[in-house]
C-alpha positions in Angstrom: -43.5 54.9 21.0 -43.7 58.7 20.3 -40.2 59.5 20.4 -39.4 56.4 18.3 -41.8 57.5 15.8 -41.0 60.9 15.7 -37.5 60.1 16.1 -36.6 57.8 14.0 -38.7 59.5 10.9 -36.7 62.9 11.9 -33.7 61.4 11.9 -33.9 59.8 8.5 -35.3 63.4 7.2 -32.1 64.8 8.9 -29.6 62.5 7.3 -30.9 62.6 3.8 -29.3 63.7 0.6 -30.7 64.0 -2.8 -29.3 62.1 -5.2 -29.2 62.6 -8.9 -31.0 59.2 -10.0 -31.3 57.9 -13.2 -35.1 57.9 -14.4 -35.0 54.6 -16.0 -33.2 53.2 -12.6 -36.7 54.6 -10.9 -39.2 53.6 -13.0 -37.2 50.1 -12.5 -37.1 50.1 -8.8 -41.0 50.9 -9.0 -41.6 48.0 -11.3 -39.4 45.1 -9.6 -41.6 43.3 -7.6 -39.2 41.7 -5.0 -38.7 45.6 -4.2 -42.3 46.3 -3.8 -42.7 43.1 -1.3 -39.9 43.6 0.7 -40.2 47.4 1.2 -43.3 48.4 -0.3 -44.6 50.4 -3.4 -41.4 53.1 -4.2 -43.5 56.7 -4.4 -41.4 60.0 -4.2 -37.7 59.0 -3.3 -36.7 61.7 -4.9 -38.0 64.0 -2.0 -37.0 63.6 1.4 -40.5 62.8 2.7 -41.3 60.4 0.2 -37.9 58.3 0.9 -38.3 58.5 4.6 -41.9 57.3 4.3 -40.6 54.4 2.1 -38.0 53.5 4.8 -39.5 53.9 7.5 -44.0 54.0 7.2 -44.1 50.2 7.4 -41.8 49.5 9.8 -43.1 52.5 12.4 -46.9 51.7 11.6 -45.9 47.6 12.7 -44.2 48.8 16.2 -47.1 51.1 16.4 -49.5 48.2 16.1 -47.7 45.7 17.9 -47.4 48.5 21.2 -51.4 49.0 20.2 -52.5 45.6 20.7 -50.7 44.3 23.3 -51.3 47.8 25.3 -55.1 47.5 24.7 -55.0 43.8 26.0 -53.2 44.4 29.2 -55.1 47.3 30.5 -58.2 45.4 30.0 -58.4 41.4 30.1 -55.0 41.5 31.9 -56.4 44.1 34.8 -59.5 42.0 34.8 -58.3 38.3 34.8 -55.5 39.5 37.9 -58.9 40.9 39.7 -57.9 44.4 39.7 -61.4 45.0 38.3 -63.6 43.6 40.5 -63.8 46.0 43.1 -63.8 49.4 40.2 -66.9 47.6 39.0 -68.7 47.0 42.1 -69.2 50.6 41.9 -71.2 52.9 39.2 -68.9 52.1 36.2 -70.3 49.2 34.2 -68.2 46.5 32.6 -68.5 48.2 28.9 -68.0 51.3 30.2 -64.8 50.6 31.8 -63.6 48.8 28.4 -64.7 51.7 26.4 -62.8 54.2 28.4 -59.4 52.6 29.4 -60.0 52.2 25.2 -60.3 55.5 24.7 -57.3 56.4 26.4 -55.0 54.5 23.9 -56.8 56.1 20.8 -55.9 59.8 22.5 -52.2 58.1 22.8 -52.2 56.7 18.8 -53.6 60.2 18.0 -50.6 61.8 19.8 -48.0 59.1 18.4 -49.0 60.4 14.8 -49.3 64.3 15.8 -45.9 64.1 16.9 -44.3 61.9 14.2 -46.0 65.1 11.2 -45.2 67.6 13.6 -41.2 66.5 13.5 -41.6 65.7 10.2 -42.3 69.8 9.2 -39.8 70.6 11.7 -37.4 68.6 9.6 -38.5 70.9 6.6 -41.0 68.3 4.3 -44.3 69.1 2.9 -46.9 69.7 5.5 -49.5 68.1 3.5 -47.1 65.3 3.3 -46.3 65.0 6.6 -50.1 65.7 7.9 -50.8 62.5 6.2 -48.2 59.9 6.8 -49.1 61.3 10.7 -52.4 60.3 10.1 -52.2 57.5 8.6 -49.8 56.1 11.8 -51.9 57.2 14.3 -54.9 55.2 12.3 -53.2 52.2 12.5 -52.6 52.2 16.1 -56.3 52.8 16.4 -57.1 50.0 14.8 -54.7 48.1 16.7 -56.0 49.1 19.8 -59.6 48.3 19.0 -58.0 45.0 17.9 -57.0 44.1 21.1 -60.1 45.8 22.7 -62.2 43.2 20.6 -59.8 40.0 21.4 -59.9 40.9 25.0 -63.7 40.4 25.0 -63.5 37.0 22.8 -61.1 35.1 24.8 -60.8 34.3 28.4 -56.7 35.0 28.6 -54.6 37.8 27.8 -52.4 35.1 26.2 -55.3 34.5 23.7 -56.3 37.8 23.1 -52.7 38.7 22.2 -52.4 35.9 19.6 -55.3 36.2 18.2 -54.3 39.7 17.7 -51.1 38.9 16.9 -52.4 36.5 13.8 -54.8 40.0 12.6 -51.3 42.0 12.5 -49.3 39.4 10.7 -52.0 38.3 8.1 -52.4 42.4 7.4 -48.1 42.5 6.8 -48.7 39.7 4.6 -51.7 40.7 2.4 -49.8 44.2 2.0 -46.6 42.6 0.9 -48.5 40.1 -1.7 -50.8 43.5 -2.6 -47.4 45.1 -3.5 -45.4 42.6 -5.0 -48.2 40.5 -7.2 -50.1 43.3 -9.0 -53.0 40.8 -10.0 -53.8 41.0 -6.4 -53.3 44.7 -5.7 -56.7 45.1 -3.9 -55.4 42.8 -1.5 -54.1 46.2 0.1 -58.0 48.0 0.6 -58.2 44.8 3.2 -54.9 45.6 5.1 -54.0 48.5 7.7 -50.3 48.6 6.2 -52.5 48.2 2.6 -54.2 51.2 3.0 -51.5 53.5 4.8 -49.5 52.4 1.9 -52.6 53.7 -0.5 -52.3 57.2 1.2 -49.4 57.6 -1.0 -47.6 60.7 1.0 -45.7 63.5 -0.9 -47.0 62.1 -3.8 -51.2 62.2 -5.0 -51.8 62.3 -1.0 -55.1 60.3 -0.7 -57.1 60.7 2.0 -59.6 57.9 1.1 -57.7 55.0 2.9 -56.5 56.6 5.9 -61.2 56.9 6.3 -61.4 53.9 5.4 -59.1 52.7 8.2 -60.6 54.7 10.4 -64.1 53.8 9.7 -63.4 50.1 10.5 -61.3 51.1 13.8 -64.3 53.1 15.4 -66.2 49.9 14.1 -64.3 47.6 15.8 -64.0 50.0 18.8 -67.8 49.7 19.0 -67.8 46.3 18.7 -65.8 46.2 21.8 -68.0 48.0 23.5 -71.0 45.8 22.6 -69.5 42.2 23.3 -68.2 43.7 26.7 -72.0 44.3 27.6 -72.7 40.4 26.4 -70.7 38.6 29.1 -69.8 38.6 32.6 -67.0 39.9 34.4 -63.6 37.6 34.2 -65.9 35.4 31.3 -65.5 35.6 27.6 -67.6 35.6 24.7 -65.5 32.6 23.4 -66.1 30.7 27.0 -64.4 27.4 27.2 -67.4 24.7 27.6 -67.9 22.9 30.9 -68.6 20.0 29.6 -65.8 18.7 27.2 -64.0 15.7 28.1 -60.8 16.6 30.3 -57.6 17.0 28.4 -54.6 15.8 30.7 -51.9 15.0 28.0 -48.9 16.2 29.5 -50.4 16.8 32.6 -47.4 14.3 34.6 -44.8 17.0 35.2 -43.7 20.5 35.2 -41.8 20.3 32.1 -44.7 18.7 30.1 -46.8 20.8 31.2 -44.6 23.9 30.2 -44.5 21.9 27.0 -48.0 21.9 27.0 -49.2 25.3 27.1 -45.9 26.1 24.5 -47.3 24.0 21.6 -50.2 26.1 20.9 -48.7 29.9 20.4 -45.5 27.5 18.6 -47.9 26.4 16.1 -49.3 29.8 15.4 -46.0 32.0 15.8 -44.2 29.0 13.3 -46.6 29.4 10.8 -46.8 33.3 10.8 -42.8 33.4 10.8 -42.2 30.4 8.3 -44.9 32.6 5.6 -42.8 35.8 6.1 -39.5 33.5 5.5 -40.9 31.7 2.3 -42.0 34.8 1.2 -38.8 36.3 1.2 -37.2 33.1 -0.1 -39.7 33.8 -3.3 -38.3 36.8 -4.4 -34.9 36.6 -3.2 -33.5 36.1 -7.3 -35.4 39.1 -8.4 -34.3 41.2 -5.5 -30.5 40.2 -6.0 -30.6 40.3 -9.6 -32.2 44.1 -9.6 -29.6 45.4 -7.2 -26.8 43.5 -9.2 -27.9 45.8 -12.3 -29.0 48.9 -10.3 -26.0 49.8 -7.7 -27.5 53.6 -6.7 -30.3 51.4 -5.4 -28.2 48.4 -3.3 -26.0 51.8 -1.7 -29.7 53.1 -0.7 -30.6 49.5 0.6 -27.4 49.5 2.6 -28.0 53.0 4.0 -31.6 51.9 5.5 -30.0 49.0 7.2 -29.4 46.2 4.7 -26.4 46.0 3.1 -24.9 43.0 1.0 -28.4 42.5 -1.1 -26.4 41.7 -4.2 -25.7 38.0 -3.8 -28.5 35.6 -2.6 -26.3 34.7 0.6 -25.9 38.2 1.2 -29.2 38.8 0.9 -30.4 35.9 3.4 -28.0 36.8 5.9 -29.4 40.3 5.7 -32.5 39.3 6.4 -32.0 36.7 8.4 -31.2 39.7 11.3 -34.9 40.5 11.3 -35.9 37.1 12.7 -34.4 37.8 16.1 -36.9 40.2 16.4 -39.9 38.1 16.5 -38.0 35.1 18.1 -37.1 37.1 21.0 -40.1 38.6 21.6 -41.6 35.1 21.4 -39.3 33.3 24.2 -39.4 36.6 26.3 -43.6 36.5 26.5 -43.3 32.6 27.5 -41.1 33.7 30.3 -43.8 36.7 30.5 -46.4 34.6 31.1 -44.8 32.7 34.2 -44.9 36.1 35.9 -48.4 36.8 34.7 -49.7 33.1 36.5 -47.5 34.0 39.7 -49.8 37.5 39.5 -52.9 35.9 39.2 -51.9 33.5 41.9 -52.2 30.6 39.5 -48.9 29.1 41.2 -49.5 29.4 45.2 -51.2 25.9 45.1 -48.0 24.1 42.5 -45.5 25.9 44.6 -47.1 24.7 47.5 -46.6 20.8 47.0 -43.1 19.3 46.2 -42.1 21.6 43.6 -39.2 24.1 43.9 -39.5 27.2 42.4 -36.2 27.1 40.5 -37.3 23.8 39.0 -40.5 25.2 37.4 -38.2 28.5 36.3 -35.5 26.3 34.8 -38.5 23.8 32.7 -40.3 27.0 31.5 -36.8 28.8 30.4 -35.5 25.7 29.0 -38.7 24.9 27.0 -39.2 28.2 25.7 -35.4 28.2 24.6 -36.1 24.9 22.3 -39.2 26.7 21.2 -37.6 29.4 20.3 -34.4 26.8 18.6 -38.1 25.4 16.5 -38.9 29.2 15.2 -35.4 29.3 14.2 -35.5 26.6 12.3 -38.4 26.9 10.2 -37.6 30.1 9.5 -34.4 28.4 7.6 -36.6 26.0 6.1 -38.7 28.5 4.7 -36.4 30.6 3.3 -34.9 27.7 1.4 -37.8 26.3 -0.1 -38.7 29.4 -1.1 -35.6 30.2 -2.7 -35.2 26.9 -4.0 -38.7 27.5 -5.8 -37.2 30.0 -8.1 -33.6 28.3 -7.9 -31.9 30.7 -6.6 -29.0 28.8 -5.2 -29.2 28.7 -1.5 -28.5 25.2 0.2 -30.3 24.1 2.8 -27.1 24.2 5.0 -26.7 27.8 4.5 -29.9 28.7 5.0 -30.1 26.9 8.3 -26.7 28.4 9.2 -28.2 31.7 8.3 -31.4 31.3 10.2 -29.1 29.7 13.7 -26.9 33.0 13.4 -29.7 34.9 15.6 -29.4 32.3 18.4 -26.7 34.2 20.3 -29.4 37.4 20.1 -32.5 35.1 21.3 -30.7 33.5 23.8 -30.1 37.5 25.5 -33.6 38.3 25.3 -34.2 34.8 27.1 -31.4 35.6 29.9 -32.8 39.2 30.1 -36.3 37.7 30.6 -35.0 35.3 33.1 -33.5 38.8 35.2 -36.7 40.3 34.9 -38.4 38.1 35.9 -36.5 37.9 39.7 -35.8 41.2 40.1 -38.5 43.3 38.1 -41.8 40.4 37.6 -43.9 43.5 36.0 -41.8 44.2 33.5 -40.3 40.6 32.0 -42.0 40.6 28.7 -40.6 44.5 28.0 -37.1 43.7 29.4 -36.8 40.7 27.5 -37.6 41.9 24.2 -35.2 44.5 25.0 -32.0 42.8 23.3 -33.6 42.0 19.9 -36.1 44.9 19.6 -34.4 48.0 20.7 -31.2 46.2 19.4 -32.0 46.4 15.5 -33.9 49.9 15.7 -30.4 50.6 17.5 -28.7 50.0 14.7 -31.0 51.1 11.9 -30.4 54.8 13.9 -26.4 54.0 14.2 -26.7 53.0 10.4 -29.0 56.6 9.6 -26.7 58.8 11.1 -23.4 57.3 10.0 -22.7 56.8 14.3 -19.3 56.3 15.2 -18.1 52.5 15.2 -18.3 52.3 19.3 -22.0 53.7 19.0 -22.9 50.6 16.9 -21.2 48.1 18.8 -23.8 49.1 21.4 -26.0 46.8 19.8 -25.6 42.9 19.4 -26.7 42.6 15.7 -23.2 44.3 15.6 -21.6 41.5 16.8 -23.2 39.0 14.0 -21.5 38.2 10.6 -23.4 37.8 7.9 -23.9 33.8 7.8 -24.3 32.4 5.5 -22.0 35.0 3.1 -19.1 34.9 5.7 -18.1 32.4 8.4 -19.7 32.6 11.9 -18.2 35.3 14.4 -17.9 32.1 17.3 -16.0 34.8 19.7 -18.6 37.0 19.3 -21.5 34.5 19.5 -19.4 32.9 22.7 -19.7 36.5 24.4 -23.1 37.1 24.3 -24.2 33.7 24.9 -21.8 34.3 28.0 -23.8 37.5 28.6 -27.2 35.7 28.6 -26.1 33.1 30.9 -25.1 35.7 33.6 -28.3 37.6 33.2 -30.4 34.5 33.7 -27.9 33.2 37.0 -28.6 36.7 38.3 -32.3 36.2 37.7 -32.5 32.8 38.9 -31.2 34.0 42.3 -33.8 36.9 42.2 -36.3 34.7 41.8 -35.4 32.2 44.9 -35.2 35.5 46.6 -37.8 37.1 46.7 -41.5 36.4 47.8 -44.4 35.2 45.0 -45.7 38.4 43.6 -43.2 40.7 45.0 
């Protein structure tokens, strides 16, 4: 995370060039409010670190907080709940106390992420007050990501939970900054979001220092709070405690694919709702966003230098877009396959591997079901963006849109085959590996895209190897090879996993 922070935000500094912009064309960019939604409130572009902020601040403080929270959950309900605890505190150090320093650790780390991102920042030869506070402001945010996580982790019995719970806190902030940004009537819908107020901070430009306290009030907060609710409950219990004496629940209970269903339906539900309100959203202000870079070219050249070209056209614009929802989707399937690793840890499958069911059978109906999963994700994302767009008639179909949205599949189905390998040759590390494709594949070629790489550099990545559905016709050849891809990955992971002995 530090050298993709202070990477990526040096390279961007590196690769700028002023540009003589028309006034008017500024005060217009600052005023359009599909701009201000989709890449947040336009403050100093024409400076170097007031562009790179714009590009980038959003995008690095999201990674920052996703690392955060899922960092913060794993080193403390995930040690706890695979009984790595147990014996640590059978000793002097006392449940809270344990929480509060393993807590502590990631706040040092945040504090470094954003120390490093100012100091390459000034190295790059921007305003140190500038910088200073842009680093701040990033390493606030993964602060209050990491007490985020410290504070699920006590709620909720699973890492699972804590992470979605944490996961809903991270999307619902996104959202209430791009509605803060984009619907001025509700600008102080930004005070109550961490992208909000890093966005408040306003770097190279007034540089407030306000927000970034206010942030970091509620963080140390919300670390405390961790701290307290720790001291409330028992070791391996949560606050949130399932009750004993609720009637038993054995809907598909009858097989190993319904019960992979099973446990699928819930984190569906909330990941389909988070995704399909980003994808509406969008859709909403897709005709102001195409109609201001139709009369403002300078801007739609800038657009295409950050990573999203073709914004002119509503088609272009979806297909665009529609790149970004790999991301999630593959980080979705790969922490289903994730969590099949995380029950064979916690020895939650000696007993079910134990009576008449193979091993590859419960790693086919877990892959398989988080693949259709992942095929629902995709669709409502489609569906989303069309309504949306059809709200303000902007003239996407249905059928395009749901071409659009299918366009990532080839991308999802890699992280699912790279989750598959993981998970029989390297169990620890599924969830990382997985994400692998889609994650470090777009930032990839966002940094191919910054630097103007050479054509083989960006064929590194698969986004590469999509066409821009629905503007153009599918790349099938393309799609065929990395589907091809995928499959080997998950036939060398399936014979990993016969392999090799249950939490090996």
């Amino acid at each position: 995370m530090t050298a993709v922070c202070a990477g990526l935000s040096a390279l961007v500094l590196v690769g700028y060039h002023s540009e003589a912009l028309d006034p008017a064309a500024l005060a217009a960019l600052a005023r359009n409010p599909a701009i201000r939604t989709l890449f947040g409130e336009p403050v100093a572009l024409d400076q170097a670190g007031g562009f790179t902020v714009w590009r980038t601040g959003t995008v690095l403080a999201v990674l920052l907080g996703v690392w955060a929270m899922l960092a913060a959950t794993r080193i403390t309900r995930g040690e706890e709940d695979a009984g790595r605890w147990s014996l640590l505190l059978s000793g002097r150090i006392t449940l809270p106390g344990a929480v509060r320093q393993h807590l502590g650790v990631l706040a040092v780390v945040t504090v470094l992420v954003g120390a490093a991102t100012a100091a390459a920042m000034i190295a790059a030869g921007v305003d140190v007050t500038g910088s200073v506070l842009h680093g701040s402001g990033l390493a606030v945010v993964g602060l209050f990501f990491v007490a985020v996580g410290g504070v699920t982790a006590q709620m909720f019995t699973s890492r699972s939970a804590a992470n979605g719970a944490a996961a809903a806190v991270l999307v619902v902030g996104l959202l209430m900054r791009m509605v803060g940004d984009g619907v001025p009537a509700l600008a102080w819908l930004r005070w109550l979001s961490p992208f909000g107020l890093l966005a408040l901070t306003r770097p190279f430009d007034v540089n407030r220092g306000l927000p970034v306290s206010v942030l970091a009030f509620a963080a140390v907060l919300l670390l405390a709070l961790a701290g307290r609710l720790a001291a409330r409950r028992d070791v391996g219990a949560a606050i949130l405690a399932t009750a004993g004496s609720r009637p038993a629940r054995t809907a598909l209970l009858g097989s190993v694919p319904a019960f992979a269903i099973r446990r699928t339906m819930r984190p569906l539900a909330a990941w389909s709702a988070g995704i399909g309100a980003y994808f509406l959203l969008l859709g909403l202000i897709a005709r102001s966003m195409t109609e201001f870079l139709t009369g403002n070219p300078e801007f739609a050249a800038m657009a295409a230098q950050a990573g999203f070209p073709a914004l002119g056209t509503v088609e272009g614009y979806a297909a665009t877009l529609y790149a970004l929802l790999a991301v999630p989707v593959g980080v979705f399937g790969a922490v289903r396959l994730a969590a099949v690793a995380a029950d064979e840890n916690a020895r939650r499958l000696t007993l079910l591997l134990a009576a008449p069911v193979t091993r590859l059978r419960l790693l086919a109906a877990e892959a398989a079901v988080a693949g259709c999963a992942a095929l629902v994700l995709i669709t409502a994302a489609g569906l989303a963006m069309w309504a949306g767009t059809a709200t303000v008639h902007a003239g996407l179909t249905v059928g395009d849109a749901l071409a659009g949205a299918w366009n990532v599949v080839p991308v999802v189905l890699l992280c699912l085959g790279a989750a598959v390998l993981a998970l029989g040759w390297a169990p620890r590390a599924v969830a990382a590996i997985g994400a692998l494709p889609a994650a470090a594949g777009f930032l990839w070629q966002v940094i191919a895209d910054s630097i103007d790489a050479p054509s083989w550099i960006h064929a590194l990545s698969p986004f590469a190897h999509l066409a821009a559905v629905p503007a153009t016709a599918p790349a099938w050849l393309a799609a065929s090879v990395l589907a091809g891809i995928a499959a080997a990955g998950a036939v060398a992971g399936k014979f990993g996993y016969r392999r090799r002995d249950l939490r090996a």
